[in-house]
N, C-alpha and C positions, 0 to 999 in steps of 0.2 A: 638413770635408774627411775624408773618407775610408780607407783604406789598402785594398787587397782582397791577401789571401796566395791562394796555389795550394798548393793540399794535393795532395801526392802519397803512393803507396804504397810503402812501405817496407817493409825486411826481409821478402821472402817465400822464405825458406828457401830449397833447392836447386830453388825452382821456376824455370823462365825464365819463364811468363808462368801466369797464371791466369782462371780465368772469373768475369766479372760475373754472379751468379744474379737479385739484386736490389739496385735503388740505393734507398737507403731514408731518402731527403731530396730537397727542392726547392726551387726557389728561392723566398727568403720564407722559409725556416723556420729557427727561433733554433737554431742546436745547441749540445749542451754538451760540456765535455770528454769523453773517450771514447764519445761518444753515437755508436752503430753508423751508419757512414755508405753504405754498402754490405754486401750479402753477395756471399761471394766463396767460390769451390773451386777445389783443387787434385784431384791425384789422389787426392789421400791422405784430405782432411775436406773440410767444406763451413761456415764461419765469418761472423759478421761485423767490418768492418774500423772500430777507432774512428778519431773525429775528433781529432786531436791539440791542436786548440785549440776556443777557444766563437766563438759570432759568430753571422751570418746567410747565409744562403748566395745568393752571389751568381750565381753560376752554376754548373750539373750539367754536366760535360764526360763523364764515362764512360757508356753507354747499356748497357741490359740486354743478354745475350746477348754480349757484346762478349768480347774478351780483353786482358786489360792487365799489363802487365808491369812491376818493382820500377822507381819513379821516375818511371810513367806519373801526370799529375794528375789528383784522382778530381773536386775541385770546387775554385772560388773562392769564398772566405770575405770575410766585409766586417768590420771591426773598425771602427769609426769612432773617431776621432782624438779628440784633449783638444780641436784647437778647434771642432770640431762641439758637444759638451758643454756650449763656455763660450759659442756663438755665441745659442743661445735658439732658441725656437718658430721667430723671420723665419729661419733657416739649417734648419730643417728642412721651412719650406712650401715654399722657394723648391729642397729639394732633391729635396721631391716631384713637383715640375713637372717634373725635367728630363726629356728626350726618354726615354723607358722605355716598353716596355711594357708594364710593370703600372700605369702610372700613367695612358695614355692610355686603358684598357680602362673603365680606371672613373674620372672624373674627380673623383668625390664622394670616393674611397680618400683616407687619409692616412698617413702614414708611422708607424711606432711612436713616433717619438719625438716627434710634433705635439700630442698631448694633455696631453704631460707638463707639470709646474709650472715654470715659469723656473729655480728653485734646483734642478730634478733635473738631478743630472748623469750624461749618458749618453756612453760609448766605445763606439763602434761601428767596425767592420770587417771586409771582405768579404773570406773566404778561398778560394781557390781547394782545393778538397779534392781530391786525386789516389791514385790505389789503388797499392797499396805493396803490397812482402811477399808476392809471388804464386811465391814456389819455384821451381823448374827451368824454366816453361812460359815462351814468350816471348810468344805473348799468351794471353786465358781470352774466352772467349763472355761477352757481356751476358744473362740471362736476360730479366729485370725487372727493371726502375728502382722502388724501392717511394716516391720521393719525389716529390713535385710543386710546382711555385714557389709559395711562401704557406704552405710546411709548416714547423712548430716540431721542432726537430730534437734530439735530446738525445745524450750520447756513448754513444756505443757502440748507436746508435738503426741497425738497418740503413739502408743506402741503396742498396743493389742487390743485386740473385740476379748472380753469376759462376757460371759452371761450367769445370772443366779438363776434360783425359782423364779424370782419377782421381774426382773430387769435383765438387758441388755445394754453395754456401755463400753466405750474406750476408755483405755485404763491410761493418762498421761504419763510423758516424761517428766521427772523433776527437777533432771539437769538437761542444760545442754551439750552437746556432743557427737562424737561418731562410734558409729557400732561396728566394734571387736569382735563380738559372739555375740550371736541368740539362742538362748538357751533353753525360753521355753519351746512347743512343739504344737500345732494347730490341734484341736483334737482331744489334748491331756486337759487334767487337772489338774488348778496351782491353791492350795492352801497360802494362807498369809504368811509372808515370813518368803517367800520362794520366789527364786532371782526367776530375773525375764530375760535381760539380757547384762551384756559387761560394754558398758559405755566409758570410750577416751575422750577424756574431759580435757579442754584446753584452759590452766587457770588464764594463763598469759603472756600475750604475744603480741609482736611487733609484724605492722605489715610488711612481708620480701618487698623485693624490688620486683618491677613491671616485668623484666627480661624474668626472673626466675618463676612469676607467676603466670605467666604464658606456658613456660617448661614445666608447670608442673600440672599442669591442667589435663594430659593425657595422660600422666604417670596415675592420677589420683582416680582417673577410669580407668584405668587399667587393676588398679589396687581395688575398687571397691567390686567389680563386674568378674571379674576373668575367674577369683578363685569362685565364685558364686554359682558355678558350673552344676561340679561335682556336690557341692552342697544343697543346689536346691534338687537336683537329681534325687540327694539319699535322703534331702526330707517328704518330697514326693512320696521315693517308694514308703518311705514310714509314714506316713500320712495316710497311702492306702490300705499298709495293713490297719491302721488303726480304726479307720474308719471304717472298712468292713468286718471286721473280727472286732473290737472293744466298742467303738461307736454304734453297730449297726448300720451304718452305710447301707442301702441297695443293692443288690448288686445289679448292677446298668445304670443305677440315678447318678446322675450328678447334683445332686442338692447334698451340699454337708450336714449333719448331724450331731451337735456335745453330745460328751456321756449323759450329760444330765436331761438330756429331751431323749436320748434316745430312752433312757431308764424311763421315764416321764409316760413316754411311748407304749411300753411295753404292759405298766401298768394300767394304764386304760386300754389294754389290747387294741392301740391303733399298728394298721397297716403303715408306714410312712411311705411309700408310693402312692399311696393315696393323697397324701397331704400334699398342699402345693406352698414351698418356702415364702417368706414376704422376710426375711432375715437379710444380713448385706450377703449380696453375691446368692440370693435365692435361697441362702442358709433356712433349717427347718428350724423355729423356734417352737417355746411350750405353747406361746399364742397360738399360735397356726394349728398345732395339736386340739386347742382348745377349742379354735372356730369350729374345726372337724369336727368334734365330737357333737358341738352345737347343731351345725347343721346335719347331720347323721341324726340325731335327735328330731330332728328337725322335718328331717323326711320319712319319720315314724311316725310322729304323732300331729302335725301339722293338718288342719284341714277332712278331720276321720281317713288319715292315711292316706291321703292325698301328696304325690310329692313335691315339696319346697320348691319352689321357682324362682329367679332372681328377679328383681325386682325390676319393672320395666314400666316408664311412665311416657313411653313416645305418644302414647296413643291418645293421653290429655293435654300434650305442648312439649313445648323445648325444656330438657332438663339436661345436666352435664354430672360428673359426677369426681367428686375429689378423692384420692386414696388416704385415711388417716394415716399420719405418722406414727414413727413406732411407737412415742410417748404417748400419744391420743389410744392407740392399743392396749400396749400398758396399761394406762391410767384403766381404760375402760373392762378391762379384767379385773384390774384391783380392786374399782368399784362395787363389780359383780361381787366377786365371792365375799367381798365384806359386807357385802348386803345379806347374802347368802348365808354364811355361815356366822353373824353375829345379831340376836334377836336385838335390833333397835329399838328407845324407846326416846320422844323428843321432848324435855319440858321449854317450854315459853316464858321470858318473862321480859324484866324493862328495867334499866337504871336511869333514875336521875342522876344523868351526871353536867347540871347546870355549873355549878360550883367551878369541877375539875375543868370543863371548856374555858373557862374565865382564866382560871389559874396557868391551862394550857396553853392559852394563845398567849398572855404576857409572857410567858416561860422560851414561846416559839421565836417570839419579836429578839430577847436576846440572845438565844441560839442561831436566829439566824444570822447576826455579825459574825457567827464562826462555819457559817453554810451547813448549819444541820436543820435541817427538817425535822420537825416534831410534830406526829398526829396522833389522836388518840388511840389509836393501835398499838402503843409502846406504853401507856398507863395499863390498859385492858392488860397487857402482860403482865406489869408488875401485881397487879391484884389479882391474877391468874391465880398463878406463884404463891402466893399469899393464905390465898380459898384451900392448894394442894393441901400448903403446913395444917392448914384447920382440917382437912378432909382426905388423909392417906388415901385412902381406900381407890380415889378418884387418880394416884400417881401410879398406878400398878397396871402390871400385865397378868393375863390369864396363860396359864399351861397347860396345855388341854392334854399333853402328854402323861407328866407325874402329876396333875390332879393338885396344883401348888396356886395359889396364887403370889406373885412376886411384889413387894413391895420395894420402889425406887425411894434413895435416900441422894436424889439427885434432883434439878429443876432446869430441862431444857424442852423449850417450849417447841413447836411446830408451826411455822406460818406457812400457810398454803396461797401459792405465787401463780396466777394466772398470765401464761406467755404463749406466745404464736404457736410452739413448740406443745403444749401441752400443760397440765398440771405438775408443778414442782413442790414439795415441802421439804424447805433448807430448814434448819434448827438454830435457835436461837441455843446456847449452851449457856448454865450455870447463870439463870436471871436474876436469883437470890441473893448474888455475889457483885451485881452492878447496879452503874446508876439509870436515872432518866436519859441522861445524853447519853453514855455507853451503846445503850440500848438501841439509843434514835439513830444513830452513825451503824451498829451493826445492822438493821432495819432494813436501811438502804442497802447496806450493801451484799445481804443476802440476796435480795427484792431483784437488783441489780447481773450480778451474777446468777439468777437463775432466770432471767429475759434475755442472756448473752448466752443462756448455755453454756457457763464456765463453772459450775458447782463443780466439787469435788466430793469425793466418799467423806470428808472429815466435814462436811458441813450438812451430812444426811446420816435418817438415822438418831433413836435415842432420844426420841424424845416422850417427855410425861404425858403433855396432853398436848395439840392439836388446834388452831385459832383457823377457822375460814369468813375471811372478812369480807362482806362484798360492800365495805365502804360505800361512795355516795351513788351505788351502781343502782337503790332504791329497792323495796321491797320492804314487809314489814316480821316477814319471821319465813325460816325455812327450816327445812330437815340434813342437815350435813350428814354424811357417811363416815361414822371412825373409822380411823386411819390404825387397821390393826398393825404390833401388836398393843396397841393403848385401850383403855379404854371408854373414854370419853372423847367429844367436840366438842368445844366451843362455837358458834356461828355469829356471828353480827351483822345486821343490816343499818340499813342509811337512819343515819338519826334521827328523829323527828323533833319538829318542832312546835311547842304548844306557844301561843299568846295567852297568857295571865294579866287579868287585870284586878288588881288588886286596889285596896281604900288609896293607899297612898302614891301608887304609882303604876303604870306596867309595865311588864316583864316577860322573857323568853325563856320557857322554859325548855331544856334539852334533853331526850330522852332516847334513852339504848336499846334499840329490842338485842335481847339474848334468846340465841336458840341451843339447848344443851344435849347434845344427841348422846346418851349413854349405854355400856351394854347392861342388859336388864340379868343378864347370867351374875353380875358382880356388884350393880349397883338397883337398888329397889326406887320406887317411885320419894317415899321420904328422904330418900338418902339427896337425889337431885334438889329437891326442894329446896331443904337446908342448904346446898351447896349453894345454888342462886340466891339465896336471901344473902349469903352469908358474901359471896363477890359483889351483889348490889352495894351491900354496908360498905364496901372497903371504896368501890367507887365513887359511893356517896358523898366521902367522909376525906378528901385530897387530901389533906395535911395527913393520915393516916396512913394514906395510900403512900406520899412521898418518903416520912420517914421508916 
């Protein structure tokens, strides 16, 4: 006997719904914990979402293209039970017979656990995996489902392309396992909460013998390929209608389409034959839309109507040329329209913070006998934190829809992570509520995870305000871009250091440029001011800062 769970998706930040890019399991395939079970985006990044348990996957409920919202199930998982284990070989032929279609597709298939030895004991059970953690969106596009029934599925193994407004991202396995069902459909839309697929979970097992793992090695392609026929045949044809009739599809393009770029589309009256995909597999994102309308623009008004030309430097020397990544994309659109549509305004200022360097490198000397790294990026947060409780006004979001301003009664910061890959902003969550080392170990391991490319939605998203640190990268003050929907940055550049020579001795003195980039719609010029004097003081003042 059985058990099948429903995996849903959980924690996706301030998103209400997000996009399915790619489902990246099927039914039939083993997954293991964290084994990426979907990719998934928001506005913000583009991830994959893990599998929370192992098993097999019994059904894919979320389809690519799709959008799914926190609590939508992404799949069902199959776990099998102690008395499957204890039952032998006859409980496992007689469960490969039952009415299924993978079993009917090939009647020679056997189930994994049929060639094993009497004494191996296996737990198996089928989870339903569902896409969680999709942030503000209420639902995200299915891109690509990257899973198909008969696939070995590992945690953190994608299982679908999602895309939001903002982002494009693989949505992880949580378990590992093999996929039973896929449920969702390339194309739809998965709210949070909405299964992706049903993944059989193996708790545990003993290795067969040599002889029965030879014999089972064509059974187990036979099992996961043969039924795969007729199904990817009828998700084809439904994939076609979808994408010509609900997507907007071409007719003659091959380049796919979400509902939400195609909708995206239609409102800025773009042609999508025109547009040329840069999505996986040539897919049309809202980017590509955007560049279009860019350069459309572009060859209106550029030069008194002169038209746009690509840019061509043979003619002054050797030049080569790189294609940005999708995050360098991203990033550089989110930049744009936050530039765009939020009046920045930057105040300048400088902490002493001689004092807390002292206090912080003795602090680091004995953190490090436990290998934590502590740099002053993790005080600047705790007096972040601190400036908010003094200054609501600075912890809120604007809603330009009901004409509200929202005030947060929460403290999760935004540290903005420079990697090969692009700009990331993971969250620090609930600063208020930890200490200095808490903080310094989470630091890293944000910092960490978003240079590998292993963020997930629950570490994006939701945060108050925003920290872009260009540490000892040098510089003496910049202009940061809020990261809507907040309303404020924080900026920091490389410390300086003054020589004081004083009657009695001299001295180094250490000082913080702050750069405070705010929207002028919510916060006025006094209002910054106060804020900066008011984090200098806390800076100033360590003992302050620490209790």
């Amino acid at each position: 006997m059985s058990d099948v769970k429903n995996i849903p998706i959980t924690d996706i930040a301030e998103f209400d719904s997000v996009d399915v890019i790619d489902v990246l399991v099927k039914v039939g395939d083993e997954v293991a914990i964290d084994q990426p079970l979907v990719t998934i985006e928001s506005e913000k990044a583009m991830m994959d979402y893990p599998s929370p348990l192992a098993g097999v996957v019994d059904e894919v409920i979320v389809v690519n293209g799709g959008k799914i919202k926190e609590g939508d199930i992404l799949i069902t998982l199959k776990l099998a039970s102690q008395a499957d284990s204890q039952a032998g070989p006859g409980v496992s032929k007689q469960h490969a017979a039952e009415p299924q279609t993978d079993s009917k597709a090939n009647p020679n298939s056997s189930m994994r656990d049929e060639p094993i030895d009497k004494t191996t004991a296996v737990i198996e059970e089928v989870k339903t995996i569902s896409i969680t953690d999709i942030a503000e969106f209420d639902s995200v596009d299915v891109i690509e489902i990257l899973v198909k029934v008969g696939d070995e599925v590992t945690i953190d193994q994608p299982l679908v392309t999602i895309e939001s407004e903002k982002a494009m991202m693989d949505y992880p396995s949580p378990l590992a396992g093999v996929v039973e069902e896929v449920i969702v459909q390339a194309g739809g839309k998965i709210k949070e909460g909405d299964a992706l697929i049903n993944l059989k979970i193996t708790l545990h097992t003993v290795e067969p013998q040599a002889e029965n793992q030879s014999n089972s090695a064509p059974a187990r392609s036979g099992h996961a390929v043969q039924p795969m026929a007729n199904q990817v045949s009828n998700s084809q044809a439904s994939s076609s209608r979808i994408s010509s009739h609900a997507s907007g599809q071409a007719s003659g393009s091959t380049a796919y389409t979400s509902p939400g770029t195609n909708k995206y589309a239609r409102e800025l009256g773009v042609n999508l034959e025109n547009v040329q995909g840069t999505g996986r597999k040539q897919r049309i994102v809202k980017e590509d839309i955007q560049h279009h309308v860019r350069e459309h623009l572009q060859v209106k008004h550029v030069g008194g109507g002169k038209s746009a030309k690509a840019l061509d430097f043979s003619k002054y020397g050797d030049s080569s040329a790189k294609e940005l990544t999708k995050i360098q994309k991203i990033t550089a659109d989110n930049m744009l329209n936050a530039w765009q549509s939020i009046p920045h305004v930057t105040h300048f200022d400088q902490a002493d913070v001689t004092q807390l360097e002292i206090h912080r490198k003795q602090l680091a000397n004995e953190l490090a006998a436990k290998q934590i790294k502590l740099t002053p990026l993790v005080f600047v947060v705790k007096a972040l934190v601190a400036t908010l409780k003094k200054f609501p006004q600075f912890n809120t979001s604007l809603d330009t829809v009901s004409e509200t301003l929202i005030y947060k009664d929460f403290y999760h910061i935004g540290i903005a992570v420079d990697t090969e890959f692009g700009l990331f902003v993971p969250v620090l969550r609930d600063v208020d509520k930890k200490s200095i080392e808490q903080l310094a170990v989470e630091l890293v391991e944000i910092s960490n995870l978003a240079k590998q490319r292993k963020l997930t939605p629950k570490h994006m998203g939701g945060a108050s305000m925003t920290i872009s640190s260009l540490g000892n990268l040098g510089g003496r003050a910049f202009t940061p871009i809020i990261n809507p929907p907040e309303v404020a940055i924080l900026g920091l550049s490389k410390m300086i250091t003054n020589e004081l020579i004083l009657e009695s001795s001299e001295e180094q003195q250490k000082l913080l440029p702050l750069s405070l980039s705010y929207d002028h719609r919510v916060v006025n010029g006094a209002d910054a001011a106060r804020f900066c004097s008011h984090l200098k003081m806390v800076l100033e003042d360590v003992w302050k800062l620490i209790l």
